[in-house]
MOPAC internal coordinates of N, CA, C and O (Angstrom, degrees):
PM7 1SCF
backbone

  N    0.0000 0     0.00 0     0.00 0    0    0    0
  C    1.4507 1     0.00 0     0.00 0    1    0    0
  C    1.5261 1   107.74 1     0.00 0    2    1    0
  O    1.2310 1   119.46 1   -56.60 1    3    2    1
  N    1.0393 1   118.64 1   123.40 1    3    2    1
  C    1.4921 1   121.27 1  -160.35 1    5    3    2
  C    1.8653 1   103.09 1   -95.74 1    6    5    3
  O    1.2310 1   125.56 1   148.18 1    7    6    5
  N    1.5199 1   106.92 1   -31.82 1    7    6    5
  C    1.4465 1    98.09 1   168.76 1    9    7    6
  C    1.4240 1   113.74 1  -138.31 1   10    9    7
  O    1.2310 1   124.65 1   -25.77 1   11   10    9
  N    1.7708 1   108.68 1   154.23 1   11   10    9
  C    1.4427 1   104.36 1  -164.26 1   13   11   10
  C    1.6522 1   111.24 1   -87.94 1   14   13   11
  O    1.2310 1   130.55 1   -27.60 1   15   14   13
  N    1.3967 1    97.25 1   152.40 1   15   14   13
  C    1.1953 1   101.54 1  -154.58 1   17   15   14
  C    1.6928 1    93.77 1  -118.78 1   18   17   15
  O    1.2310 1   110.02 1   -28.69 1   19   18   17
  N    1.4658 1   136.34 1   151.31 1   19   18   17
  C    1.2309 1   135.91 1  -138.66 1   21   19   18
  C    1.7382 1    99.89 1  -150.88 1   22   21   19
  O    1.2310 1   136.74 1   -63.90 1   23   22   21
  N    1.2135 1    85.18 1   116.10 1   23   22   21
  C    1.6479 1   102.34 1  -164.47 1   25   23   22
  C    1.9190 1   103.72 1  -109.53 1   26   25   23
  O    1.2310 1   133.87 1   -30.61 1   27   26   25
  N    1.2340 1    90.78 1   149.39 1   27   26   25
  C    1.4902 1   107.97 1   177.60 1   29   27   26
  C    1.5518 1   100.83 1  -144.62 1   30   29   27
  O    1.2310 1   125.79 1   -51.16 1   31   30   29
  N    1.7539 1   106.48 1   128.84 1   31   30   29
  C    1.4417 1   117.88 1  -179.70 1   33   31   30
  C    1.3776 1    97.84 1  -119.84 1   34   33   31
  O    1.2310 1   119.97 1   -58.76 1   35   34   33
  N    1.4026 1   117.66 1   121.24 1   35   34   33
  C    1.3279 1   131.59 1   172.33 1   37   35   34
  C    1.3768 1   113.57 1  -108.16 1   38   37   35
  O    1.2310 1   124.54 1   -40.42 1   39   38   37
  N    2.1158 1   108.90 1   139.58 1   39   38   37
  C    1.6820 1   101.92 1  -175.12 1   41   39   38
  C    1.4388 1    94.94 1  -142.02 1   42   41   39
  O    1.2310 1   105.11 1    55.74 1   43   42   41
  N    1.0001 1   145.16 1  -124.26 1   43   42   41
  C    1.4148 1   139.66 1   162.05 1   45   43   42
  C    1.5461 1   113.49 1  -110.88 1   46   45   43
  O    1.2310 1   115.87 1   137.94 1   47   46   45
  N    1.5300 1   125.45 1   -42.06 1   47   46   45
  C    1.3997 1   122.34 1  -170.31 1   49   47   46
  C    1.9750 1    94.72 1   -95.22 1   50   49   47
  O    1.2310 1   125.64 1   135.30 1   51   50   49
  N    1.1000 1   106.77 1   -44.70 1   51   50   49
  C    1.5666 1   113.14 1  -153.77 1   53   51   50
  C    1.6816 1   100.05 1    69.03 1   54   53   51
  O    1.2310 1   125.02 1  -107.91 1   55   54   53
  N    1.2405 1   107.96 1    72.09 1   55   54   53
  C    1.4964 1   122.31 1   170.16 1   57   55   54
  C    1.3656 1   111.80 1  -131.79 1   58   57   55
  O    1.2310 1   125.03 1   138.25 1   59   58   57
  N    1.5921 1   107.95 1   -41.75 1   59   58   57
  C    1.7260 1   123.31 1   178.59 1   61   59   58
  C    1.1442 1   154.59 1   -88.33 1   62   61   59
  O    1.2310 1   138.96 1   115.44 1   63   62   61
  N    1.5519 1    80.84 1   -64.56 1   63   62   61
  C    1.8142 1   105.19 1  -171.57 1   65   63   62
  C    1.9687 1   103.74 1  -112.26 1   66   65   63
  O    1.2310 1   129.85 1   142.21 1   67   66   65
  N    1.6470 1    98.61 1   -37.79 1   67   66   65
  C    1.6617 1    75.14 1   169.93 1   69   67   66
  C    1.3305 1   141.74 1  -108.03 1   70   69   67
  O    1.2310 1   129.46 1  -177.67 1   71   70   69
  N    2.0466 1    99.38 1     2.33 1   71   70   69
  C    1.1907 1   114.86 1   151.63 1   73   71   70
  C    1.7593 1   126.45 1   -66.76 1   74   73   71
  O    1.2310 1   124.72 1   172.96 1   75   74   73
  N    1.2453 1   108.55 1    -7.04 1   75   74   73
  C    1.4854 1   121.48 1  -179.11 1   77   75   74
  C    1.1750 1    97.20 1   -78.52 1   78   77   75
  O    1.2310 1   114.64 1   126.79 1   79   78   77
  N    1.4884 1   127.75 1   -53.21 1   79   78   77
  C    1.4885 1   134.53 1  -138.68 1   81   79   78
  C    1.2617 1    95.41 1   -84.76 1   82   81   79
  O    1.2310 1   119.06 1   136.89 1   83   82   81
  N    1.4978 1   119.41 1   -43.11 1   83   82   81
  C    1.4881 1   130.81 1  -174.08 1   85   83   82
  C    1.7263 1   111.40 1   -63.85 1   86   85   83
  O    1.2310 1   118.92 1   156.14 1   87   86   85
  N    1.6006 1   119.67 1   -23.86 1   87   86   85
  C    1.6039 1   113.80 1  -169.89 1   89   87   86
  C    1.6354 1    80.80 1  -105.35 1   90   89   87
  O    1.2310 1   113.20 1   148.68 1   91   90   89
  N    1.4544 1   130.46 1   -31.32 1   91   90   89
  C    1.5820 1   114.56 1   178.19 1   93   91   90
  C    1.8503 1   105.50 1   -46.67 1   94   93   91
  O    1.2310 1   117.43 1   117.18 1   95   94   93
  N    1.2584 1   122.50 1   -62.82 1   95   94   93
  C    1.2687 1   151.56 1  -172.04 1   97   95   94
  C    1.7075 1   100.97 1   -55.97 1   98   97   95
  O    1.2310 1   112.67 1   125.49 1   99   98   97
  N    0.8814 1   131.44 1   -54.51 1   99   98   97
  C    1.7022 1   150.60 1  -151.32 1  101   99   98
  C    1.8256 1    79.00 1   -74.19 1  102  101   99
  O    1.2310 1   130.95 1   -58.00 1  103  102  101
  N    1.5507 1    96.47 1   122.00 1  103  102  101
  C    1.6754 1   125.82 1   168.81 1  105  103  102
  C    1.5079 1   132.87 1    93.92 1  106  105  103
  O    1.2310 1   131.47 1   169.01 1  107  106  105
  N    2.1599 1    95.47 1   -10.99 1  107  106  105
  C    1.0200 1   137.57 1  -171.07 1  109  107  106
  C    1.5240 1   109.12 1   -75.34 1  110  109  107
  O    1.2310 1   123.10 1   -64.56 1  111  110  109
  N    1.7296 1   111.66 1   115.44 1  111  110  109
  C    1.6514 1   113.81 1  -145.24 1  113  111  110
  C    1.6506 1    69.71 1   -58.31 1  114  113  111
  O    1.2310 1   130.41 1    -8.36 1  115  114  113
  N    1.5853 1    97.53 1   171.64 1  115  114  113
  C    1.6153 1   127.82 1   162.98 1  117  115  114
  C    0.7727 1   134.61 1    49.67 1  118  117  115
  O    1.2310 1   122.32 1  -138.88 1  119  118  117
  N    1.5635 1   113.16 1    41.12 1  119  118  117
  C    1.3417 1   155.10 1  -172.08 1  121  119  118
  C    1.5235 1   149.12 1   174.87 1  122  121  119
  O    1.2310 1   123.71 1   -45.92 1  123  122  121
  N    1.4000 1   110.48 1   134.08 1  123  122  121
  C    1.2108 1   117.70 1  -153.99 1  125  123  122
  C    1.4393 1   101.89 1  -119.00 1  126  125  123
  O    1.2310 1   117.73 1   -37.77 1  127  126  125
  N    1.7736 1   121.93 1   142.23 1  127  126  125
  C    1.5269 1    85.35 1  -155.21 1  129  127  126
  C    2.0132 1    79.06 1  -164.27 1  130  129  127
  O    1.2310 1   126.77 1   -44.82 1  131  130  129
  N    1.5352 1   104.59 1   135.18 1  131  130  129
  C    1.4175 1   109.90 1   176.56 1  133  131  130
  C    1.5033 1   103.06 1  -131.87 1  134  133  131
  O    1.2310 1   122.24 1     9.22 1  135  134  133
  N    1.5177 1   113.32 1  -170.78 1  135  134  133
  C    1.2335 1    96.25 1  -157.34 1  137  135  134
  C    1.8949 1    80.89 1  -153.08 1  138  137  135
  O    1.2310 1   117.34 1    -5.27 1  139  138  137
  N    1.4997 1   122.66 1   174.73 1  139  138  137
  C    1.7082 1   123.40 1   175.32 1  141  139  138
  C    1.8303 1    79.06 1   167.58 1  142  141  139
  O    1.2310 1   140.88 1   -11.57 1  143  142  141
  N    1.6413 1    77.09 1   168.43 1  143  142  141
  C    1.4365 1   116.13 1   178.03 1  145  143  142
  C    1.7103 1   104.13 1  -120.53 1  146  145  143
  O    1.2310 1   133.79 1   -19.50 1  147  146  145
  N    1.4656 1    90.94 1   160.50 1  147  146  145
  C    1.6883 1    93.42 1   164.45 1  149  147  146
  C    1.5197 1   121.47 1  -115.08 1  150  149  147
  O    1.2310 1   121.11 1  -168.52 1  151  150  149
  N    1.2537 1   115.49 1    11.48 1  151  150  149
  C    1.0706 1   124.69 1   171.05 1  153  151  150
  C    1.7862 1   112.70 1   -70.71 1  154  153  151
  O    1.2310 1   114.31 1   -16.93 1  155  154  153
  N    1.3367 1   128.37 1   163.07 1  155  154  153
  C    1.4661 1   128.72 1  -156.89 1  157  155  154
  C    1.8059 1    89.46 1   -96.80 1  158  157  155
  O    1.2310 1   117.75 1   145.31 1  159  158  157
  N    1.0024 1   121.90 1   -34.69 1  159  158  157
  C    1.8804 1   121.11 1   176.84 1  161  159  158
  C    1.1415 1   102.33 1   -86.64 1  162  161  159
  O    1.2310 1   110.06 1  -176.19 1  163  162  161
  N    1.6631 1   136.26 1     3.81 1  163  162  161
  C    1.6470 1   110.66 1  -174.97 1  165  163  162
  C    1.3656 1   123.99 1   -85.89 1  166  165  163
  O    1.2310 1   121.60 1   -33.42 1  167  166  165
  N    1.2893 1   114.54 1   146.58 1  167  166  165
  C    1.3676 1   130.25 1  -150.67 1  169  167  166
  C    2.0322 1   106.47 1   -58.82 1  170  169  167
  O    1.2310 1   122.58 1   159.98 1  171  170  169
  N    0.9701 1   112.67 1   -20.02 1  171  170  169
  C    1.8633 1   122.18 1   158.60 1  173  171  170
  C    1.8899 1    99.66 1  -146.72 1  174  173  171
  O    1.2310 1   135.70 1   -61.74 1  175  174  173
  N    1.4060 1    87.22 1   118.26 1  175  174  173
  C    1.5284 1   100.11 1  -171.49 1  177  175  174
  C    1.8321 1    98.38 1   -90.04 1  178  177  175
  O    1.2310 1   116.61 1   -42.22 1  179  178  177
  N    1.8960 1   124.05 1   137.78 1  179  178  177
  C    0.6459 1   133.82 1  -152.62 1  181  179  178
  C    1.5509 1    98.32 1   -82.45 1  182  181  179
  O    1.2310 1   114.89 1   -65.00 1  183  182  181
  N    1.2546 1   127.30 1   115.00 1  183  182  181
  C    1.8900 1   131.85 1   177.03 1  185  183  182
  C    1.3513 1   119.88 1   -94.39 1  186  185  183
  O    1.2310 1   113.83 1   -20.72 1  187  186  185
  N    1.0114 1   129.28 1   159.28 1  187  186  185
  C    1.5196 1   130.40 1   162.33 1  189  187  186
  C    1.5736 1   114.83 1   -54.08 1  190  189  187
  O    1.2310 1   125.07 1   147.98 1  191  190  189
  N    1.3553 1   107.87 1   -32.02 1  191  190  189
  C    1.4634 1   114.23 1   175.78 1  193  191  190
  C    1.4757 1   115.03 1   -73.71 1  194  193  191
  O    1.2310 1   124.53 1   173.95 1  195  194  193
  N    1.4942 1   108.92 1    -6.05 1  195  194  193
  C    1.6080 1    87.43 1  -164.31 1  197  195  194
  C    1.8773 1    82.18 1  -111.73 1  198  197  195
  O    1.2310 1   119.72 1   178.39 1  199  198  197
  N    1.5665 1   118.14 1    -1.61 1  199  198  197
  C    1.4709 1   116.31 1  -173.35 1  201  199  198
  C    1.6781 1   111.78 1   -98.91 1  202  201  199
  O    1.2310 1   132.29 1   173.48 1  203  202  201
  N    1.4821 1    93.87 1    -6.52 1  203  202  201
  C    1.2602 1    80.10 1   161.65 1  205  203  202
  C    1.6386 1   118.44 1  -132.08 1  206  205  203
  O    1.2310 1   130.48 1  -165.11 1  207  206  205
  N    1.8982 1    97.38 1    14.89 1  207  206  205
  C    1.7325 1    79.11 1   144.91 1  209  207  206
  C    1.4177 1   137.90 1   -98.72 1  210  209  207
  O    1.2310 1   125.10 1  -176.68 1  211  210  209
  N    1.7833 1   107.82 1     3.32 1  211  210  209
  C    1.4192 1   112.60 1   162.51 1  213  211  210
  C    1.5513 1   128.66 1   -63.36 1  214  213  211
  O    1.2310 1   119.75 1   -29.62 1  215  214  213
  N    1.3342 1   118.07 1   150.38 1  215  214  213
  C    0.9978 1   118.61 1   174.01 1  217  215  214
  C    1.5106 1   113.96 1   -95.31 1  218  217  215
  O    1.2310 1   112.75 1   150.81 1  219  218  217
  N    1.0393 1   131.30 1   -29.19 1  219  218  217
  C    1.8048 1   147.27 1  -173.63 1  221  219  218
  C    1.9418 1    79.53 1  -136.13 1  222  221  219
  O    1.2310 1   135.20 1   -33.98 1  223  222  221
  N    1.2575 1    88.19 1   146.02 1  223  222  221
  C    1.9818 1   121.76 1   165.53 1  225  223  222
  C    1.4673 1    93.32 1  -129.22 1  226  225  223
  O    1.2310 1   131.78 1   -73.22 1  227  226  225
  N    1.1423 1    94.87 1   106.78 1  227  226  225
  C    1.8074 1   113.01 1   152.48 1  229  227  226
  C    1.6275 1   129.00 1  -106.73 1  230  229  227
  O    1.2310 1   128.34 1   -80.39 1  231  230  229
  N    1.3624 1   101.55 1    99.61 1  231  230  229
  C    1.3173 1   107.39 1  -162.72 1  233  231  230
  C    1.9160 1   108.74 1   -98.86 1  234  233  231
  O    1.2310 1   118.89 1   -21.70 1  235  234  233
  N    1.0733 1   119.72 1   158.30 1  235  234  233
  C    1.7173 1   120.94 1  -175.00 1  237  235  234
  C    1.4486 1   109.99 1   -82.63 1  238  237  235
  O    1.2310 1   118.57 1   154.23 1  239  238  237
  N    1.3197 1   120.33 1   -25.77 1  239  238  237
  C    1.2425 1   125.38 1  -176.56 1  241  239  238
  C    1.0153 1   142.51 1  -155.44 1  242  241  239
  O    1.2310 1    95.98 1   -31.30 1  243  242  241
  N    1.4200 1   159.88 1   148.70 1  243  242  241
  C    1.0200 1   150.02 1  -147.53 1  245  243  242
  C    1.7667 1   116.76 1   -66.48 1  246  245  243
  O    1.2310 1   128.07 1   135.57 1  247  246  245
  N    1.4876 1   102.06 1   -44.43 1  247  246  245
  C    1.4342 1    95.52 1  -177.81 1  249  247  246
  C    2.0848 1   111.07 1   -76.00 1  250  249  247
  O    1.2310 1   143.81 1   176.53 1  251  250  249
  N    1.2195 1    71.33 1    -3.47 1  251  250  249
  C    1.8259 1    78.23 1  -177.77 1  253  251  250
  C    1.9849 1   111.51 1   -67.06 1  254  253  251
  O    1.2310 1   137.35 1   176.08 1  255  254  253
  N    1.2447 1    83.99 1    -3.92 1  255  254  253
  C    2.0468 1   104.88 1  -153.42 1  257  255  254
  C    1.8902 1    84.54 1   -98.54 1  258  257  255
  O    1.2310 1   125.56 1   144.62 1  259  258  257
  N    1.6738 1   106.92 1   -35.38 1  259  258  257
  C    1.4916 1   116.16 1  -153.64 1  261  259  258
  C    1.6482 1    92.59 1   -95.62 1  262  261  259
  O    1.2310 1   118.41 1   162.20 1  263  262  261
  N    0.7781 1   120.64 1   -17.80 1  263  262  261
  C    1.6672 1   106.83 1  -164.41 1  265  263  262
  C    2.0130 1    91.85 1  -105.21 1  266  265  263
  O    1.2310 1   122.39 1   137.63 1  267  266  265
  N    1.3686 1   113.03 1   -42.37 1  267  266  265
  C    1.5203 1   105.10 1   170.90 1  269  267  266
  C    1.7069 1   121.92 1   -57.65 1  270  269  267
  O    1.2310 1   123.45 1   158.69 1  271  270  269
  N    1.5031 1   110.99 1   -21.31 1  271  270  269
  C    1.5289 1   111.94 1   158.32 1  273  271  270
  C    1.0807 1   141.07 1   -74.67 1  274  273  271
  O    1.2310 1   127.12 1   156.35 1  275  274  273
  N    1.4406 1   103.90 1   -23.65 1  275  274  273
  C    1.1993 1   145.06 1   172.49 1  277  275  274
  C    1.8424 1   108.00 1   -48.75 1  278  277  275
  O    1.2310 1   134.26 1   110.33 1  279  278  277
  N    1.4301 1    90.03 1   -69.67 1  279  278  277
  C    1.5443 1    96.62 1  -173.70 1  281  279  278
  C    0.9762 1   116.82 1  -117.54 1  282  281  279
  O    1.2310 1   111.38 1  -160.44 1  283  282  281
  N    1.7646 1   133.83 1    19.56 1  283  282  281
  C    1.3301 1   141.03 1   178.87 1  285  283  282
  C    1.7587 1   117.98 1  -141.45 1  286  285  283
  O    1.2310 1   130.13 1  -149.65 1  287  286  285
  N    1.2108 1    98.07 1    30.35 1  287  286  285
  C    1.5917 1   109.38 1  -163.38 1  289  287  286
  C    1.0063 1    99.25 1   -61.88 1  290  289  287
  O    1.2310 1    90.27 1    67.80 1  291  290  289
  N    0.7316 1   166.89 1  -112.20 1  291  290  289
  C    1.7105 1   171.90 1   -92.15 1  293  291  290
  C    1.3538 1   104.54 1   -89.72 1  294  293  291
  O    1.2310 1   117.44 1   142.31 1  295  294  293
  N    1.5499 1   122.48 1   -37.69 1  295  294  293
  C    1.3397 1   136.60 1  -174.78 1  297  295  294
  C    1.4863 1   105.58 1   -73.47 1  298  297  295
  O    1.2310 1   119.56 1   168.11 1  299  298  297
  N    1.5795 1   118.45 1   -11.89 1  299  298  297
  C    1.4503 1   127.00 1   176.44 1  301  299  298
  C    1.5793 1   121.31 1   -96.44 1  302  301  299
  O    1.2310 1   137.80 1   174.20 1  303  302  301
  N    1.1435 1    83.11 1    -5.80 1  303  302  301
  C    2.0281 1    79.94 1   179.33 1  305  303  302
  C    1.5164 1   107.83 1   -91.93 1  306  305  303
  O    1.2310 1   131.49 1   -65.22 1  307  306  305
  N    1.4336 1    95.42 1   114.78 1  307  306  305
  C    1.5436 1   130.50 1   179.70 1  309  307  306
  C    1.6051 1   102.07 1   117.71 1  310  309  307
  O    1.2310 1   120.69 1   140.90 1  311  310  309
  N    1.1872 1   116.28 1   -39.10 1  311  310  309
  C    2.0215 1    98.44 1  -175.75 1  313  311  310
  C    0.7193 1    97.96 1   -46.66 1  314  313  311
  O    1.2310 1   129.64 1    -4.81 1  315  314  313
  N    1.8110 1    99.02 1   175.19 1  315  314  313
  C    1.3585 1   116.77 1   176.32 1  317  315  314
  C    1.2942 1    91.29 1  -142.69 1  318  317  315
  O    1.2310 1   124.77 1   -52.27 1  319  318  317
  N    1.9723 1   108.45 1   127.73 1  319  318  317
  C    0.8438 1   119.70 1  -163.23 1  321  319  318
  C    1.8387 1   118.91 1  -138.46 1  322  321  319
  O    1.2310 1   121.02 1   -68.86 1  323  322  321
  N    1.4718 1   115.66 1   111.14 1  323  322  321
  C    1.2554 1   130.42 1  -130.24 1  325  323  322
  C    1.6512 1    77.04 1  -104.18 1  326  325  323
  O    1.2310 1   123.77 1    -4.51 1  327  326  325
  N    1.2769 1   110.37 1   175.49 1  327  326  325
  C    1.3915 1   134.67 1  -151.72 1  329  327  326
  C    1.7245 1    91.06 1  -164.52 1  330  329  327
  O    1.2310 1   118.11 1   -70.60 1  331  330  329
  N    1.2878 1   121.21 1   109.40 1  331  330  329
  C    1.3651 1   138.46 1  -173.82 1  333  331  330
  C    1.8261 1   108.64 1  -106.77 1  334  333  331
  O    1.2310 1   127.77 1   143.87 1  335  334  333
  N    1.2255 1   102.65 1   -36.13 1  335  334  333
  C    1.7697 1   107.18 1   166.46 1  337  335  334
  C    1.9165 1    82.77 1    70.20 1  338  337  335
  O    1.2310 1   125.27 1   -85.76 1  339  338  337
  N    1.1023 1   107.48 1    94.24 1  339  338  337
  C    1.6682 1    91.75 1   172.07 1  341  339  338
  C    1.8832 1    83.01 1  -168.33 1  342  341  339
  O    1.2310 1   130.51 1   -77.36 1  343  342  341
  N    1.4049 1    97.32 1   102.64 1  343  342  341
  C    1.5927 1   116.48 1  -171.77 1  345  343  342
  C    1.5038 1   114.45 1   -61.91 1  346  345  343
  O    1.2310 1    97.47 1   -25.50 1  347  346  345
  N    1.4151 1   157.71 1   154.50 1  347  346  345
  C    1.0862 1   144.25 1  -169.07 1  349  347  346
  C    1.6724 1   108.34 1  -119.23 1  350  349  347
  O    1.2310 1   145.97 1  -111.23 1  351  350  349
  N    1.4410 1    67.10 1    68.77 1  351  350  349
  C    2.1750 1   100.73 1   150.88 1  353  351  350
  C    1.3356 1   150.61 1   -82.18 1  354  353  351
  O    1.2310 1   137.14 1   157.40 1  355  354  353
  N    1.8013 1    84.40 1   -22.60 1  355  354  353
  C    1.9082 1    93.91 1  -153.39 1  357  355  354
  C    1.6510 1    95.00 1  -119.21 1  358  357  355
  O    1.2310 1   129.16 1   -20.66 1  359  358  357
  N    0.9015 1    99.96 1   159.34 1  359  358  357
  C    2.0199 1   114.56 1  -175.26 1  361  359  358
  C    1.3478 1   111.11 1   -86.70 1  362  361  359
  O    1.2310 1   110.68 1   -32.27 1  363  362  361
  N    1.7560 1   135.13 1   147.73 1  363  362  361
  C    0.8509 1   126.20 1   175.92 1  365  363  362
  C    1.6691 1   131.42 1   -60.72 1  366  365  363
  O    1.2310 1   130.30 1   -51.18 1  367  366  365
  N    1.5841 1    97.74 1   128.82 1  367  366  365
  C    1.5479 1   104.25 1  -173.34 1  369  367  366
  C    1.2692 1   115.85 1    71.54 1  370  369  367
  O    1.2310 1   115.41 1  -154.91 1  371  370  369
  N    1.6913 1   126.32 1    25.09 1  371  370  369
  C    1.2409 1   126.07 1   172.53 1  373  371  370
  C    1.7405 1   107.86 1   -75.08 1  374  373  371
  O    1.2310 1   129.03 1   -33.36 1  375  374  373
  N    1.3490 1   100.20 1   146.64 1  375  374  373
  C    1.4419 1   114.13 1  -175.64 1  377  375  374
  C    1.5071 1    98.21 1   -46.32 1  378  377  375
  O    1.2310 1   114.26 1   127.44 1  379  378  377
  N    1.8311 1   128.47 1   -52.56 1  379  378  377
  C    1.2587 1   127.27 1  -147.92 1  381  379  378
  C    1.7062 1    97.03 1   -85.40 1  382  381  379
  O    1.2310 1   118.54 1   156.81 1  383  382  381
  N    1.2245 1   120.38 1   -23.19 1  383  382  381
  C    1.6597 1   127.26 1   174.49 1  385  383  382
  C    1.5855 1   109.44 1   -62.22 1  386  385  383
  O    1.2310 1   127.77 1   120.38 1  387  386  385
  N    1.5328 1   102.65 1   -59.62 1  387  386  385
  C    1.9075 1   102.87 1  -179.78 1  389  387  386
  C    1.5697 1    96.96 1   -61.32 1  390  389  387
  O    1.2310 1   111.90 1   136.84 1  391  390  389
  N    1.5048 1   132.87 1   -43.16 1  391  390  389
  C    1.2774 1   113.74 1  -169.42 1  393  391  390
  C    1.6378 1   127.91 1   -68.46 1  394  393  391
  O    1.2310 1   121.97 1   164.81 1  395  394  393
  N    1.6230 1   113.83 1   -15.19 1  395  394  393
  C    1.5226 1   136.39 1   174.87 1  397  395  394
  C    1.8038 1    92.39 1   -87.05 1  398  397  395
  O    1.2310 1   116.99 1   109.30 1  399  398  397
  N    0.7983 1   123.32 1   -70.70 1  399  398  397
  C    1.3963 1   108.61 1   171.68 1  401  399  398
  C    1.4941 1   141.58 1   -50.01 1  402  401  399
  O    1.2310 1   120.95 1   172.14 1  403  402  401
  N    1.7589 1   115.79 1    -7.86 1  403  402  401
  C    1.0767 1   115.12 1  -178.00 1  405  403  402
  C    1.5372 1    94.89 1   -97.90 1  406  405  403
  O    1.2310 1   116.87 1   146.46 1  407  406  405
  N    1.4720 1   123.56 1   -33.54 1  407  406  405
  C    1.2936 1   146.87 1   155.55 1  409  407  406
  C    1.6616 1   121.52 1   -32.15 1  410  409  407
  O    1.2310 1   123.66 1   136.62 1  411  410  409
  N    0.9529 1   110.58 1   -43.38 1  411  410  409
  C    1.1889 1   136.70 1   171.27 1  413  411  410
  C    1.8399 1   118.57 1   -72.32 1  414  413  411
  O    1.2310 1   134.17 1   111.69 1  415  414  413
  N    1.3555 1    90.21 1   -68.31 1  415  414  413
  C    1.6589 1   102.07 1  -173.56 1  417  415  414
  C    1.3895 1   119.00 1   -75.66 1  418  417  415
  O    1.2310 1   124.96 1   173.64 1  419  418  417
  N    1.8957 1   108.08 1    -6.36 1  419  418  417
  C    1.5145 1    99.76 1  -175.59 1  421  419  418
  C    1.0602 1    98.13 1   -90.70 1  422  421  419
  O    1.2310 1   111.78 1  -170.64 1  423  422  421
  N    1.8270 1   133.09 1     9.36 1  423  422  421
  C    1.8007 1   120.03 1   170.67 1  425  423  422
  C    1.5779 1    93.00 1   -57.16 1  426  425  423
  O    1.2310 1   117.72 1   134.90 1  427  426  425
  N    1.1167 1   121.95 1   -45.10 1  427  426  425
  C    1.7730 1   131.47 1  -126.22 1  429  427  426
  C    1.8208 1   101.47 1  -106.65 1  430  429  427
  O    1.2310 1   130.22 1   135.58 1  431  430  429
  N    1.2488 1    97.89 1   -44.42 1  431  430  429
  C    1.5826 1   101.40 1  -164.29 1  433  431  430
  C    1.3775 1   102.70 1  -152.47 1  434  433  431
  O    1.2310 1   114.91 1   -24.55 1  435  434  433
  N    1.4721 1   127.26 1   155.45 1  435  434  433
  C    1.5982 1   155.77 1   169.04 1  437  435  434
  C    1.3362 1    86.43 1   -46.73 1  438  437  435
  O    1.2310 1   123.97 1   -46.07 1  439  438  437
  N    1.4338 1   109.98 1   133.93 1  439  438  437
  C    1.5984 1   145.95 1  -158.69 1  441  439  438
  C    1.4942 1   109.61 1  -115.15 1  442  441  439
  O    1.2310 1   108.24 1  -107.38 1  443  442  441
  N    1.3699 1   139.58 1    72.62 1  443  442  441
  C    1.4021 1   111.74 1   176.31 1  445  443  442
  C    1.4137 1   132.76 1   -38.27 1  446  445  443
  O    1.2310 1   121.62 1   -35.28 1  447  446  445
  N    1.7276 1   114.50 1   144.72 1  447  446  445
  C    1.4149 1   112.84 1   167.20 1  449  447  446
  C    1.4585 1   131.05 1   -19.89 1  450  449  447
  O    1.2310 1   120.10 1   180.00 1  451  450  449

């Protein structure tokens, strides 16, 4: 991969699923990669600043796709914004979470070991 490419994983708390995705990803050559929720208590709340320094939006779920249009529309024309379908079941850094997510993310992008 000749240039790095800068990822943002969005979930609702940033407690689980896209703080997981972000330390799976984090050190991983050719890529740069943060993580937020869109919920109003989540632990990094999702900004216009952080949507338009991604290059790919990888979001967990569908309404995750509906509430960032919701209140960032304009800030969305040109992302590209992926839909992972990965329900909020699993605990942070659970074996079966990194394995739905590596599952997931190797349609789109290079999969760490």
């Amino acid at each position: 991969m000749s240039q790095i490419q800068k990822l943002l994983f969005v979930c609702s708390h940033n407690l689980q699923r896209s703080i997981t995705a972000e330390r799976l990803y984090q050190g991983f050559n050719g890529y740069e990669v943060m993580s937020a929720g869109t919920e109003p208590e989540a632990r990094v709340r999702v900004s216009e600043e952080l949507l338009q320094w991604a290059d790919i939006v990888f979001v967990m779920e569908q309404k995750h796709i509906e509430k960032l249009r919701k209140k960032f529309g304009r800030s969305l024309k040109g992302r590209r914004l992926i839909c992972l379908g990965i329900p909020d079941r699993y605990g942070y850094m659970s074996f079966e979470l990194i394995r739905v997510l590596k599952e997931r993310l190797g349609v789109y992008i290079e999969v760490p070991k």
